[in-house]
MDTraj code that builds the backbone (N, CA, C; nanometers):
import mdtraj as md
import numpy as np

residues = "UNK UNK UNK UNK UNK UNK UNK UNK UNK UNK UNK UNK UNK UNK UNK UNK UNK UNK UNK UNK UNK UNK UNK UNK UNK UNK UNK UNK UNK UNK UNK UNK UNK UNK UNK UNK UNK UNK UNK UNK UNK UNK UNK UNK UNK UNK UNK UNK UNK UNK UNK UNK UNK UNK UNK UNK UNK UNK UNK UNK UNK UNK UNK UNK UNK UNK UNK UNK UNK UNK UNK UNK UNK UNK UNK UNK UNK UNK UNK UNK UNK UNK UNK UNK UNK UNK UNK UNK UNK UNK UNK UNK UNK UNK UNK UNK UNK UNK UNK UNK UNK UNK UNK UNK UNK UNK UNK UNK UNK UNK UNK UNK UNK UNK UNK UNK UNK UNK UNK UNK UNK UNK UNK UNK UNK UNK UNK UNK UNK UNK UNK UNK UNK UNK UNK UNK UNK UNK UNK UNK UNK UNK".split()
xyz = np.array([
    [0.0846, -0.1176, 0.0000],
    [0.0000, 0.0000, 0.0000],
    [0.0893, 0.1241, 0.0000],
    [0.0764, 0.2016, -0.0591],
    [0.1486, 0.3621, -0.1514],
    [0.0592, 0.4071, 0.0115],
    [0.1300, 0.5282, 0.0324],
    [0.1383, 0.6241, 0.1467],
    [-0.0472, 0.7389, 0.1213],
    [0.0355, 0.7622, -0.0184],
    [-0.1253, 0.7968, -0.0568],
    [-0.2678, 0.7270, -0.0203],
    [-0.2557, 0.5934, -0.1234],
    [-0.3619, 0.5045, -0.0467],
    [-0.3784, 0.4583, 0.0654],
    [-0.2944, 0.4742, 0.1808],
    [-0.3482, 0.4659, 0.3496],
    [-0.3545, 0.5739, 0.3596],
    [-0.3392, 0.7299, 0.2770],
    [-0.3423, 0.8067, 0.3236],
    [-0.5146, 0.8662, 0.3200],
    [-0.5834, 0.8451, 0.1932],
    [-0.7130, 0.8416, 0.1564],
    [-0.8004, 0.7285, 0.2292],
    [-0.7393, 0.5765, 0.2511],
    [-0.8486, 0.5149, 0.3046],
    [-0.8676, 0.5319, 0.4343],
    [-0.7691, 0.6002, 0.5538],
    [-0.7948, 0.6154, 0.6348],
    [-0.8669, 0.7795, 0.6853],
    [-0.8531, 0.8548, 0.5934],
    [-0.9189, 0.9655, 0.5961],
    [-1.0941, 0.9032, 0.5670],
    [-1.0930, 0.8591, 0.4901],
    [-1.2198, 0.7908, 0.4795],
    [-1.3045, 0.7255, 0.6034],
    [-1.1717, 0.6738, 0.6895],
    [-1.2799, 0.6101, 0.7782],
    [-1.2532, 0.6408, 0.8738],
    [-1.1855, 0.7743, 0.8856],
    [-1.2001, 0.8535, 1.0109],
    [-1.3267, 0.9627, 0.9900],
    [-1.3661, 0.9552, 0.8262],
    [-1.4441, 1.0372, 0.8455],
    [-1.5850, 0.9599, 0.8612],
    [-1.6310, 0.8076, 0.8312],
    [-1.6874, 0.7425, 0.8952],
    [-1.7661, 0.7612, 1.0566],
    [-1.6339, 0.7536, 1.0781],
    [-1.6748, 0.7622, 1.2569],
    [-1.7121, 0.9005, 1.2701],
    [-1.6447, 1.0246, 1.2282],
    [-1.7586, 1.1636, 1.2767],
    [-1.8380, 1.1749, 1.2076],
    [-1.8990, 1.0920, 1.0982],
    [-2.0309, 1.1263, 1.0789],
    [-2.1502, 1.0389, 1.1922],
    [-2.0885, 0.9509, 1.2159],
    [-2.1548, 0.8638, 1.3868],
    [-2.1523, 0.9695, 1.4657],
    [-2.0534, 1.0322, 1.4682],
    [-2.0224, 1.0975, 1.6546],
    [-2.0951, 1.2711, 1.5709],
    [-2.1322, 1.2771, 1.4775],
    [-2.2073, 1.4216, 1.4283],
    [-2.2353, 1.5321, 1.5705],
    [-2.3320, 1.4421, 1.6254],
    [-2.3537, 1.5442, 1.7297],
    [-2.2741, 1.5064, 1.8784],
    [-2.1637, 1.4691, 1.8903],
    [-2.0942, 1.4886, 1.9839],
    [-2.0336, 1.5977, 2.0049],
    [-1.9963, 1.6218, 2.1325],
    [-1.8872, 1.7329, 2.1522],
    [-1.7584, 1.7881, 2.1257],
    [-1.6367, 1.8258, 2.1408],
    [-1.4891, 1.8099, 2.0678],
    [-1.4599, 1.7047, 2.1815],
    [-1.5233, 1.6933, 2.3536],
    [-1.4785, 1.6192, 2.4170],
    [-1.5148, 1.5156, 2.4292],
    [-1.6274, 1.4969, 2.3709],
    [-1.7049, 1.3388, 2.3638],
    [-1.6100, 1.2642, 2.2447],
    [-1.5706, 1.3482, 2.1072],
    [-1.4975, 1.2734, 2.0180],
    [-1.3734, 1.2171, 2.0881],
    [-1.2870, 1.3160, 2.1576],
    [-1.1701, 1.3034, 2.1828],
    [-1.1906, 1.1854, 2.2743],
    [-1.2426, 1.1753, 2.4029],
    [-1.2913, 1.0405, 2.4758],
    [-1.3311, 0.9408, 2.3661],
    [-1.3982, 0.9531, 2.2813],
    [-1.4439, 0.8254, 2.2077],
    [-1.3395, 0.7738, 2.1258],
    [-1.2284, 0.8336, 2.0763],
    [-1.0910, 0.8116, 1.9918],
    [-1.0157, 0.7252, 2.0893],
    [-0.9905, 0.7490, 2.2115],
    [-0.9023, 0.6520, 2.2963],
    [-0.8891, 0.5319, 2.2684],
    [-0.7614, 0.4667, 2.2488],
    [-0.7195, 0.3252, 2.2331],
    [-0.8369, 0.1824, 2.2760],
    [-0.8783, 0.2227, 2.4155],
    [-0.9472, 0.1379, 2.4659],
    [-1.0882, 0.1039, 2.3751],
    [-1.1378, 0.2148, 2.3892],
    [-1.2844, 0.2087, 2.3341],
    [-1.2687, 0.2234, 2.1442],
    [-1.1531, 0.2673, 2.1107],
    [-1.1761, 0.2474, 1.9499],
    [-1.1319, 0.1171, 1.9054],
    [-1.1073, 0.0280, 2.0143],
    [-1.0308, -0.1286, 2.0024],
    [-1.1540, -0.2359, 1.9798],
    [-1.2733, -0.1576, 2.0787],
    [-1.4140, -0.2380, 2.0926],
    [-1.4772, -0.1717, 1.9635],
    [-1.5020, -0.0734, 1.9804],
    [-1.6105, -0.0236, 1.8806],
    [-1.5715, -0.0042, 1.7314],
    [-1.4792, 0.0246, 1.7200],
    [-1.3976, 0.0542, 1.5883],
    [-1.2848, -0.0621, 1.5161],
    [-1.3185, -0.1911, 1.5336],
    [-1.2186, -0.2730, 1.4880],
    [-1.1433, -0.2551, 1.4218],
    [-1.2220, -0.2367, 1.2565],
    [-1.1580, -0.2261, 1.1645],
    [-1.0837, -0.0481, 1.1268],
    [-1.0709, -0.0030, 1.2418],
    [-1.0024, 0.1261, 1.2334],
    [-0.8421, 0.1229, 1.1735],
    [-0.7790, 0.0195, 1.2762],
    [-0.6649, -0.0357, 1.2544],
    [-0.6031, -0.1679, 1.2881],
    [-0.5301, -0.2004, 1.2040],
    [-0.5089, -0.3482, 1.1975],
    [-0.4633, -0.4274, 1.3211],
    [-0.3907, -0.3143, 1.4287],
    [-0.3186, -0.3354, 1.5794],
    [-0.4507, -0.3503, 1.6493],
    [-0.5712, -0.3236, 1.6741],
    [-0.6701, -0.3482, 1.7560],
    [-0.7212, -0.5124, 1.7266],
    [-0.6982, -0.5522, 1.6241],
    [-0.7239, -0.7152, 1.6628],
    [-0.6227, -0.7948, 1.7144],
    [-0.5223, -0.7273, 1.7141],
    [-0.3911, -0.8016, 1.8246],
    [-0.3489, -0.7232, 1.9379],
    [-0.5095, -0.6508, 2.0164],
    [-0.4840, -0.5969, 2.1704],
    [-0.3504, -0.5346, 2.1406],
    [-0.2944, -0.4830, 2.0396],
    [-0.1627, -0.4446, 2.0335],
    [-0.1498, -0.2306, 1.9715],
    [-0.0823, -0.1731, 2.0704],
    [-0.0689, -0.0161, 2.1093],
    [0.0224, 0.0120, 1.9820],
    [0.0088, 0.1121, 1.8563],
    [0.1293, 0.1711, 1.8399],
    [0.2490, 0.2227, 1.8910],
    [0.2117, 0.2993, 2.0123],
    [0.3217, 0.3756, 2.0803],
    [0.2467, 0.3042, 2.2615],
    [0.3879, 0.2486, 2.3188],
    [0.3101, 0.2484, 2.4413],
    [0.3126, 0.3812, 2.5313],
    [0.2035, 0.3950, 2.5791],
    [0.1671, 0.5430, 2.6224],
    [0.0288, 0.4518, 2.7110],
    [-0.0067, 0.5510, 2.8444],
    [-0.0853, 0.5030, 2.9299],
    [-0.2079, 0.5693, 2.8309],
    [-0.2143, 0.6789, 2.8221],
    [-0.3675, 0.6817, 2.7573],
    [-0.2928, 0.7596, 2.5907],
    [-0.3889, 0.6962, 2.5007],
    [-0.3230, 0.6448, 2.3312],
    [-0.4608, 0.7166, 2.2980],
    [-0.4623, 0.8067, 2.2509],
    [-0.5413, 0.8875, 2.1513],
    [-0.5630, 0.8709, 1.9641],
    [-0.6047, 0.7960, 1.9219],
    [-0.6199, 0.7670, 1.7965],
    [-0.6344, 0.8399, 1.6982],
    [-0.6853, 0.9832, 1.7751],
    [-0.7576, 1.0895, 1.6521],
    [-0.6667, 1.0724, 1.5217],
    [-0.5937, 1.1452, 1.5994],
    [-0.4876, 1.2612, 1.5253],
    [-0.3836, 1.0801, 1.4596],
    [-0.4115, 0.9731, 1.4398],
    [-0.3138, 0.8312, 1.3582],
    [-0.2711, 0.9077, 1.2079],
    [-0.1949, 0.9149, 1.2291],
    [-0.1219, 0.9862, 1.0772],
    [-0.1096, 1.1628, 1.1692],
    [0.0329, 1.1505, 1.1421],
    [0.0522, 1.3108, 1.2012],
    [0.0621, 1.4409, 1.1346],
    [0.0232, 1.5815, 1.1644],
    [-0.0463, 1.6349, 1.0705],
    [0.1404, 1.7226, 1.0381],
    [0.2254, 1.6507, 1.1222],
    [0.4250, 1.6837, 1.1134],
    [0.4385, 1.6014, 0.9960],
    [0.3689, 1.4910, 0.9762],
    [0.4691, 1.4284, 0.8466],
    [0.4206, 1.4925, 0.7174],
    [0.5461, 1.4681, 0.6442],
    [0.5005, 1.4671, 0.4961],
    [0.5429, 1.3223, 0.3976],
    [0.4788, 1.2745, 0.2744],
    [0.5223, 1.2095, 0.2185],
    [0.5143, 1.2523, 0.0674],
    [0.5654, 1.2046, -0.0453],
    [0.5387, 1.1966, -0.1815],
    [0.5960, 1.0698, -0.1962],
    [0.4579, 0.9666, -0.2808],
    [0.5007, 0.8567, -0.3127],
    [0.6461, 0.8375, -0.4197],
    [0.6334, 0.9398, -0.5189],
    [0.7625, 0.9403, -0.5778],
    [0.8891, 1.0250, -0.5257],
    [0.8955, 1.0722, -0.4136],
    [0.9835, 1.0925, -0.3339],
    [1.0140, 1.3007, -0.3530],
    [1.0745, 1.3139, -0.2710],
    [1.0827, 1.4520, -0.2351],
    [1.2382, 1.4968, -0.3378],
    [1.3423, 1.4555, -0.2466],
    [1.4557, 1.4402, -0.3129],
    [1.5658, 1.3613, -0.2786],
    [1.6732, 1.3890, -0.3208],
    [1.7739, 1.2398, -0.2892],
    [1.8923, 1.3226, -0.1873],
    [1.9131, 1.2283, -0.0960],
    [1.9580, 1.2443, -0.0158],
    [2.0713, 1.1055, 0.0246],
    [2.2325, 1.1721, 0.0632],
    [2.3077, 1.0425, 0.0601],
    [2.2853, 0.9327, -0.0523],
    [2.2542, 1.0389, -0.1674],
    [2.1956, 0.8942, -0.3022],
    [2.1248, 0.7987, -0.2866],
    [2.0060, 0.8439, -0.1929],
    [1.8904, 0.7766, -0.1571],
    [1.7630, 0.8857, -0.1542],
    [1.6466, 0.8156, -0.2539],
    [1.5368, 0.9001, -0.2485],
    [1.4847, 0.9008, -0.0781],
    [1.4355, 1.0321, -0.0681],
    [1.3437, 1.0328, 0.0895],
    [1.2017, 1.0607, 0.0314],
    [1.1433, 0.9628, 0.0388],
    [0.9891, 0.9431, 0.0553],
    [0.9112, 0.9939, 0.1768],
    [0.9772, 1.0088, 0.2873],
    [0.9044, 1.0926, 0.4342],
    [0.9745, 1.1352, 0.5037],
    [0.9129, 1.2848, 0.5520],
    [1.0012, 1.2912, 0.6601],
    [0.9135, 1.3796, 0.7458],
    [0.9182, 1.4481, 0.8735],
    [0.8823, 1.4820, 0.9795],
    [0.8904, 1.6547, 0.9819],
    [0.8045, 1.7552, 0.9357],
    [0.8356, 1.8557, 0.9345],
    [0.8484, 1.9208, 1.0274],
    [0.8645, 1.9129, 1.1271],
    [0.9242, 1.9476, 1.2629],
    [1.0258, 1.8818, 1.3548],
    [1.0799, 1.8060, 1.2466],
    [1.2048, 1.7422, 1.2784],
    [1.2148, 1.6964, 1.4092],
    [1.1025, 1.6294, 1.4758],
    [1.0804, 1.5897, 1.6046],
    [1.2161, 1.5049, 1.6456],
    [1.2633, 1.5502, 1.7647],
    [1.3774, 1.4528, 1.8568],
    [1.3048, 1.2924, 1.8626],
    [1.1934, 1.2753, 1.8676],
    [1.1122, 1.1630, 1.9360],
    [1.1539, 1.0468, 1.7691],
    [1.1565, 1.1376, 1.6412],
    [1.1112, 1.0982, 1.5229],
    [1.2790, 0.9589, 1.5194],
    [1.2987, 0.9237, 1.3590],
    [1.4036, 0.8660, 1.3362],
    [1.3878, 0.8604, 1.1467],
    [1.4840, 0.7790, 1.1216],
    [1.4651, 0.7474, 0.9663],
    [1.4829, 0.6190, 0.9714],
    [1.4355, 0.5637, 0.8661],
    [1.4112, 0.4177, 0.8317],
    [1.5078, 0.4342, 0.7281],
    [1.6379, 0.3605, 0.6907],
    [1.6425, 0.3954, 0.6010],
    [1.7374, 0.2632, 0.5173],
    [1.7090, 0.2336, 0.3950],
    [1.7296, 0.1073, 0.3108],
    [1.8392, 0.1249, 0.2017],
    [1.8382, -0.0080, 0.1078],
    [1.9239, 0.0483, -0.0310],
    [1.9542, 0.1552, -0.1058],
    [1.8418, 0.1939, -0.1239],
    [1.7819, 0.3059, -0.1749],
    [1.7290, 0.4259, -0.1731],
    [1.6286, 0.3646, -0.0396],
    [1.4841, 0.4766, 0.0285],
    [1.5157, 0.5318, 0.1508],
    [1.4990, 0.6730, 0.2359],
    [1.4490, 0.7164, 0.3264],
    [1.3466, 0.7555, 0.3651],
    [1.2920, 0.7035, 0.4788],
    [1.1637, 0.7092, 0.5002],
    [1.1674, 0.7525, 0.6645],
    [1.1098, 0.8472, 0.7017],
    [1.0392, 0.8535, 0.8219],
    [0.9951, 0.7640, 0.9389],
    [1.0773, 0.7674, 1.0407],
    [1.0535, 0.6425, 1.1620],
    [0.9597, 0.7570, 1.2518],
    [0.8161, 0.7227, 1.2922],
    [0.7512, 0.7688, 1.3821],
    [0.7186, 0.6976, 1.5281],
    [0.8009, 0.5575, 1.4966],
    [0.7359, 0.4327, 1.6053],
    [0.7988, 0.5247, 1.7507],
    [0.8883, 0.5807, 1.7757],
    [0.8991, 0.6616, 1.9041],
    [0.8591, 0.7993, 1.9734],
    [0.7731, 0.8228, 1.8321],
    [0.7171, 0.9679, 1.8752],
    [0.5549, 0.9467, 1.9008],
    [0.5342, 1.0162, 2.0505],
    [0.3970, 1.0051, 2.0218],
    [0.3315, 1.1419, 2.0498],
    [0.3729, 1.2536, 2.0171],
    [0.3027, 1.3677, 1.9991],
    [0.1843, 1.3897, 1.9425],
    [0.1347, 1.3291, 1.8470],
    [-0.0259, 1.3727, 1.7694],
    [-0.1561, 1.2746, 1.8735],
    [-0.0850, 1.1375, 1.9400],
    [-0.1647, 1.0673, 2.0288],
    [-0.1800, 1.1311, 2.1698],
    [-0.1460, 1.2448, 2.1552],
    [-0.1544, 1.3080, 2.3768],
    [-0.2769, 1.3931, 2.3435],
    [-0.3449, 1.3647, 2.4277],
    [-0.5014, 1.4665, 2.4430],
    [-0.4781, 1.6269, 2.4108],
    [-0.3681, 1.6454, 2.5015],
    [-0.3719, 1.8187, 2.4756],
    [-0.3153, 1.8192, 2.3681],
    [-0.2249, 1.7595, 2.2813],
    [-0.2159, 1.8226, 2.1379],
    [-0.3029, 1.8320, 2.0558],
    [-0.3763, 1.6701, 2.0677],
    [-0.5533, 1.6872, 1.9728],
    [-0.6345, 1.7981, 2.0524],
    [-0.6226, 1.8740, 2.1098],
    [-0.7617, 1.9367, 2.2331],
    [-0.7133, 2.0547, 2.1128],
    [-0.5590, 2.0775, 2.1356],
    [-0.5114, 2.2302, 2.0945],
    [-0.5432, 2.2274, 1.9409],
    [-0.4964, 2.1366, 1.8507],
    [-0.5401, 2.1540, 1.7458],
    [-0.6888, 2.0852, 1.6470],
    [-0.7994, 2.0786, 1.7491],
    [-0.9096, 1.9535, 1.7132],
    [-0.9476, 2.0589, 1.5807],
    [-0.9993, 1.9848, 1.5197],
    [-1.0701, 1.9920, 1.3766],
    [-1.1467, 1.8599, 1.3662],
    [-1.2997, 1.8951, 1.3350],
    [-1.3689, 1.7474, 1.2461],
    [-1.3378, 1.6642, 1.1460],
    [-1.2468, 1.7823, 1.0566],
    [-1.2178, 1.7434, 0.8781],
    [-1.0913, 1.6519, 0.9131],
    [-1.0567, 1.5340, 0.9240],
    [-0.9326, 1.4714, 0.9313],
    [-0.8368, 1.5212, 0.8209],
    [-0.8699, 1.5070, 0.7148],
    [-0.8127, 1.5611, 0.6081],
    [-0.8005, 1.7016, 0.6033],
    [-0.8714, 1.8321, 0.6373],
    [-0.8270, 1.9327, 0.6769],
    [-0.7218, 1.9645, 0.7284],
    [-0.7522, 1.8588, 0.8823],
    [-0.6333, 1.8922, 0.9393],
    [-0.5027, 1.8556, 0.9208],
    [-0.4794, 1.7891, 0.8197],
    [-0.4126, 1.6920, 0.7796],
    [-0.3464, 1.7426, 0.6420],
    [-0.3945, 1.8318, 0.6033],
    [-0.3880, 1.9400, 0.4910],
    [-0.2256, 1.9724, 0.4279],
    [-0.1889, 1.9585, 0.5328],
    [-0.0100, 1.9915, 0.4742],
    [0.0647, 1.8544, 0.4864],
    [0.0185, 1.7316, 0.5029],
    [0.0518, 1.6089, 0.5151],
    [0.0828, 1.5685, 0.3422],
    [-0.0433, 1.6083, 0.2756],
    [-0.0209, 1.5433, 0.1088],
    [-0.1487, 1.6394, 0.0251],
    [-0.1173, 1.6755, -0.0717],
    [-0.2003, 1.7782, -0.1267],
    [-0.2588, 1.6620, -0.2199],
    [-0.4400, 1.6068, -0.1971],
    [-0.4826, 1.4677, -0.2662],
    [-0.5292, 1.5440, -0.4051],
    [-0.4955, 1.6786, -0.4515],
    [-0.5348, 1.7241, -0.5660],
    [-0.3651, 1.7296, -0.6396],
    [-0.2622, 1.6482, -0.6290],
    [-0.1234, 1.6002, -0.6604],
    [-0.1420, 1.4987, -0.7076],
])
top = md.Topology()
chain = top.add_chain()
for i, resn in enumerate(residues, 1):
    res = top.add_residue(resn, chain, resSeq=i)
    for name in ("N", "CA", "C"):
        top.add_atom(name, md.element.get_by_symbol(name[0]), res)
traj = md.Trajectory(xyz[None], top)
């Protein structure tokens, strides 16, 4: 799966769930996103909730904000770097972040950062539109 296409199907079915939660609050969503309860109610959100298994371990795991609104990607890559294309990277160059990086490709390591999953970062920047907020992540008219 291209970065794009998890990048659209999961915008899709985040936007799923706020058309359910329509008339909730910003704090009823944000409670209803938590690891625990999007593990029961939301299976097929992500593939780690049928193996009881956390992206980032963190005592309370906020789901909203899964895809961070710091990364960027282009499936055909940004530019070359050490004579390796970089396909992602972290526009805030987070300490938490890393690079993945192969033969060829650099790519963006997020498995130690968990900034977009902490309540007060989703509280500070909530938006309904996932893709709104998500807006400088990948321009889907590219």
């Amino acid at each position: 799966m291209t970065y794009k296409e998890w990048f659209i199907a999961h915008g899709n079915k985040h936007q799923a769930i706020m058309q359910k939660l329509q008339h909730a609050n910003e704090e009823e969503v944000i409670a209803y996103f938590r690891y625990e309860n999007m593990r029961i109610c939301e299976p097929a959100f992500c593939p780690l909730y049928r193996l009881n298994k956390k992206c980032h371990e963190m005592e309370i795991l906020n789901c909203y904000l899964c895809g961070c609104p710091h990364f960027r990607f282009d499936d055909h890559g940004f530019y070359k770097k050490e004579g390796k294309t970089v396909y992602s990277y972290c526009a805030i160059d987070s300490a938490q972040g890393g690079r993945l990086v192969s033969k060829d490709a650099i790519h963006q390591d997020c498995s130690n950062c968990t900034i977009p999953h902490q309540e007060a970062y989703i509280k500070e920047h909530f938006g309904r539109d996932w893709f709104k907020m998500m807006a400088d992540v990948y321009k889907i008219s590219t």
